[in-house]
C-alpha positions as a Markdown table, in Angstrom:
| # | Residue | x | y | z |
|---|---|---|---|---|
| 1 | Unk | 97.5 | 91.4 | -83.9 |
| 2 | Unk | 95.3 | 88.8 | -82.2 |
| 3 | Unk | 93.7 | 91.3 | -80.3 |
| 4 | Unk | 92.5 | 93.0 | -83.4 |
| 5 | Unk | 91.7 | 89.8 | -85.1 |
| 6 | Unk | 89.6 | 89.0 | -82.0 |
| 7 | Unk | 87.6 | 92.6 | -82.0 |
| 8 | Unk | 86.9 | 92.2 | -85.9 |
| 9 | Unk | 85.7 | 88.8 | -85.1 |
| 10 | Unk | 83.6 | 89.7 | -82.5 |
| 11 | Unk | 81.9 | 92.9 | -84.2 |
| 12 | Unk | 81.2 | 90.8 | -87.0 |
| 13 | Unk | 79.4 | 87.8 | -84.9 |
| 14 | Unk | 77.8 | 90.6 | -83.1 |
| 15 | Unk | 76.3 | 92.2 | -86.1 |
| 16 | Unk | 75.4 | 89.0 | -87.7 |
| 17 | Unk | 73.4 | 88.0 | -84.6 |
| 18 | Unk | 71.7 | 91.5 | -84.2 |
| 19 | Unk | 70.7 | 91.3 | -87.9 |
| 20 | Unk | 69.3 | 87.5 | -87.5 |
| 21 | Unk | 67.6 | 87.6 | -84.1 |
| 22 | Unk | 67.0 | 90.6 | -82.4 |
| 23 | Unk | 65.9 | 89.3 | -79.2 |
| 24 | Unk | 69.4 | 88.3 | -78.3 |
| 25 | Unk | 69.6 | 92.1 | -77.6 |
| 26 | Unk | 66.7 | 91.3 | -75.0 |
| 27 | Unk | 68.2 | 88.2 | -73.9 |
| 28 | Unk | 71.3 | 89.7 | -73.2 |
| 29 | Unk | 69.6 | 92.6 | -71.2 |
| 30 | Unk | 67.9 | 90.1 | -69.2 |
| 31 | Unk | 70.6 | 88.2 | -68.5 |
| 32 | Unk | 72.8 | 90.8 | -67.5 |
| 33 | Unk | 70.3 | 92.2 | -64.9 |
| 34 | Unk | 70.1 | 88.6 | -64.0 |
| 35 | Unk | 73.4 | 88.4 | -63.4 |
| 36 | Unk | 73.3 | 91.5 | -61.2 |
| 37 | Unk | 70.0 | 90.5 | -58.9 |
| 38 | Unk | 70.5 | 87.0 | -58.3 |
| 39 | Unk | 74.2 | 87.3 | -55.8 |
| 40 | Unk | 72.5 | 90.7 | -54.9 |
| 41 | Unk | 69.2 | 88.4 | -53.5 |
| 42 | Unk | 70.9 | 85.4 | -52.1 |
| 43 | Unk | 73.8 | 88.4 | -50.4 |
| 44 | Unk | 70.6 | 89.9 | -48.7 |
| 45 | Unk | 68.9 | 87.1 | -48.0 |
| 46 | Unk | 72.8 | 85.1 | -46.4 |
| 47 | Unk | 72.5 | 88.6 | -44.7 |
| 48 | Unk | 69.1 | 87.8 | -43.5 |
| 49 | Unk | 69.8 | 84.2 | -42.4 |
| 50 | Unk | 72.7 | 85.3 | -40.2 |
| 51 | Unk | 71.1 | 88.4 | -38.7 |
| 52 | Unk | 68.4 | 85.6 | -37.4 |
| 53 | Unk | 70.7 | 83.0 | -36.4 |
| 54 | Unk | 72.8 | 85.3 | -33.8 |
| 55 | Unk | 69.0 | 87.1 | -32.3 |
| 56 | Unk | 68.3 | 83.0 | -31.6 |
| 57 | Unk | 71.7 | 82.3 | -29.9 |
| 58 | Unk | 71.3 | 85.7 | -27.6 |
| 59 | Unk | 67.7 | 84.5 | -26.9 |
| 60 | Unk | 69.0 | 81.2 | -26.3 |
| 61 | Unk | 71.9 | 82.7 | -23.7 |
| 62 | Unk | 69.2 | 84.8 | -22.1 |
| 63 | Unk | 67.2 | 81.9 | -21.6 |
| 64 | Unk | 69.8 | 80.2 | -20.3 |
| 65 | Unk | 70.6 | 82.8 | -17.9 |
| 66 | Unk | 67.0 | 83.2 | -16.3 |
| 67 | Unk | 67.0 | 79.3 | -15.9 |
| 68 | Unk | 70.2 | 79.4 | -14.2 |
| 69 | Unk | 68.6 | 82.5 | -11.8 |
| 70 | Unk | 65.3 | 80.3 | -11.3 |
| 71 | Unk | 67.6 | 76.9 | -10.6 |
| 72 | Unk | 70.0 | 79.3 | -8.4 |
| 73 | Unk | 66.5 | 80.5 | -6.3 |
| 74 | Unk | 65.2 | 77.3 | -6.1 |
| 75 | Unk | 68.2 | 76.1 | -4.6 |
| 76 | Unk | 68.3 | 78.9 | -1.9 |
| 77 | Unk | 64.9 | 78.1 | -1.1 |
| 78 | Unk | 65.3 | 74.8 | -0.3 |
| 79 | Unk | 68.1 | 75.2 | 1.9 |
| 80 | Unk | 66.7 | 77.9 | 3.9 |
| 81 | Unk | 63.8 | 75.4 | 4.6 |
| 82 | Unk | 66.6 | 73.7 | 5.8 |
| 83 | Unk | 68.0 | 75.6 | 7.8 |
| 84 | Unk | 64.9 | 76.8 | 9.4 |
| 85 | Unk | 64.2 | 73.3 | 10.0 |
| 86 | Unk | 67.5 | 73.1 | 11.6 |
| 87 | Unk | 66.5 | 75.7 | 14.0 |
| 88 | Unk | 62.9 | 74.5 | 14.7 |
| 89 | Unk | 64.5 | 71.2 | 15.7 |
| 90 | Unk | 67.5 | 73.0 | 17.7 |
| 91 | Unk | 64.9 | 75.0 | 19.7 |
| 92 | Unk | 62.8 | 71.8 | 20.3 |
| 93 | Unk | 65.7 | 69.8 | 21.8 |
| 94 | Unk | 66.3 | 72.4 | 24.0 |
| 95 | Unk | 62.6 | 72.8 | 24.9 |
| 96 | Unk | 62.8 | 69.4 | 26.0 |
| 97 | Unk | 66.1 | 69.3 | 27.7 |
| 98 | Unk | 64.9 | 72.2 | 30.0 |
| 99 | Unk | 62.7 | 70.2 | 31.4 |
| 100 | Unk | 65.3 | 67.5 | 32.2 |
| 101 | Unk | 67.4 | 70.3 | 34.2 |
């Protein structure tokens, strides 16, 4: 019964609105592909947002990683100066100590 009651009520509000203004028809159009493109745009464009965040954070990790390979060969540079150093200083003691034999 209230179901009806609500239908009647409805098609009669309905009618009475089409027969005073007939933009609402456009209106409601409107709004209803409204309704539709706005979650469809800001779905596409969270979609977007995301996609770009995650390419940054691998570019970040790659960049990370060749720092870490330059560091790393750096590093083994400096210690093989080192140790040729080492040796060069090794064979020059001994140089000298022949000498004292």
């Amino acid at each position: 019964m209230i179901y009806t009651c609500y239908n009647m009520l409805f098609v009669i509000i309905r009618k009475l609105n089409y027969n005073f203004n007939t933009m609402t028809d456009y209106k409601d159009i409107f709004l209803a592909i409204l309704a539709i493109l706005v979650p469809a745009i800001v779905a596409i464009l969270g979609y977007v947002i995301h996609r770009k965040t995650e390419r940054i954070k691998i570019m970040e990790n790659q960049l990370s990683d060749k720092k870490y390979q330059a560091y790393a060969g750096l590093v083994g540079m400096f210690l093989e100066f080192l140790r040729i150093r080492r040796e060069a200083m090794c064979q020059t003691i001994i140089w000298q100590n022949r000498w004292l034999i």
